[in-house]
C-alpha positions, 0 to 999 in steps of 0.5 A: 500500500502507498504511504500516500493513500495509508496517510490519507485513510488515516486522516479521513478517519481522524476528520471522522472521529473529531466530526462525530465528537463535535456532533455529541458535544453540540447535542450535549451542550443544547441538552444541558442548555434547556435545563438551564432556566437562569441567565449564565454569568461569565466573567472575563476570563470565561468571555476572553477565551470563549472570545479568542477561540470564537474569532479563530472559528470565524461568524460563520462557524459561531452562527451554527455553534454559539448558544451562551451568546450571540456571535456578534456579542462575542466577537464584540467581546474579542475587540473589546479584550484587544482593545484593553491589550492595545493589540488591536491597530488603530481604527481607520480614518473616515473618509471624505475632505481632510479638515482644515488646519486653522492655525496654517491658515491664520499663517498663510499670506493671502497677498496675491488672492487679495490683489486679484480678481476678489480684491473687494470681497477681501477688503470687505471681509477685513473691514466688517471682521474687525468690527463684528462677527460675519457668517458668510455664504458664497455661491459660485456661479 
């Protein structure tokens, strides 16, 4: 007999066994569930290995196998223990229109854009600012 085909009957076997224990230890699990009328407490550590093992099987996976929580709980529960770790990469940015640097405006000289064609709206600008509190609205045409 090849090794190859000795190696794979053994692994079909093994697959085989491991299904069939998952398969009784998840009918077990849903028997001792129904006899529990009370909520289940978990501390942490019992959130943060229920939560470790969960993200490595995936939503998915959680979805068919997951009764003492929901499977968006527990994988809010692994974000929240990588969070507390500072394992977790920062968040990303949003999207859209970077802010505007206050400061480097009130540092940018206007000079040219003041001597062009919107001369007159800048030195309205400067005379009513200094006086009062201006809320403008343009509209381009």
């Amino acid at each position: 007999m090849d090794w190859k085909k000795l190696l794979g009957s053994i692994t079909e076997s093994v697959d085989e066994e491991i299904r069939l224990r998952n398969a009784y230890l998840a009918v077990e699990n849903r028997i001792f569930r129904q006899q529990i009328l009370e909520w289940v407490h978990l501390t942490d550590t019992k959130r943060k290995t229920l939560a470790e093992i969960g993200q490595q099987l995936g939503k998915q996976a959680l979805e068919e196998t997951a009764t003492i929580a929901k499977p968006d709980t527990i994988l809010a529960w692994h974000r929240k223990f990588m969070d507390q770790q500072g394992v977790r990469p920062p968040r990303r940015q949003s999207v859209g229109r970077p802010r505007i640097d206050m400061d480097m405006l009130r540092t940018t000289d206007f000079s040219p854009v003041r001597s062009g064609v919107g001369s007159n709206w800048w030195s309205l600008l400067s005379s009513v600012s200094s006086t009062a509190v201006v809320t403008t609205s343009v509209k381009r045409v």
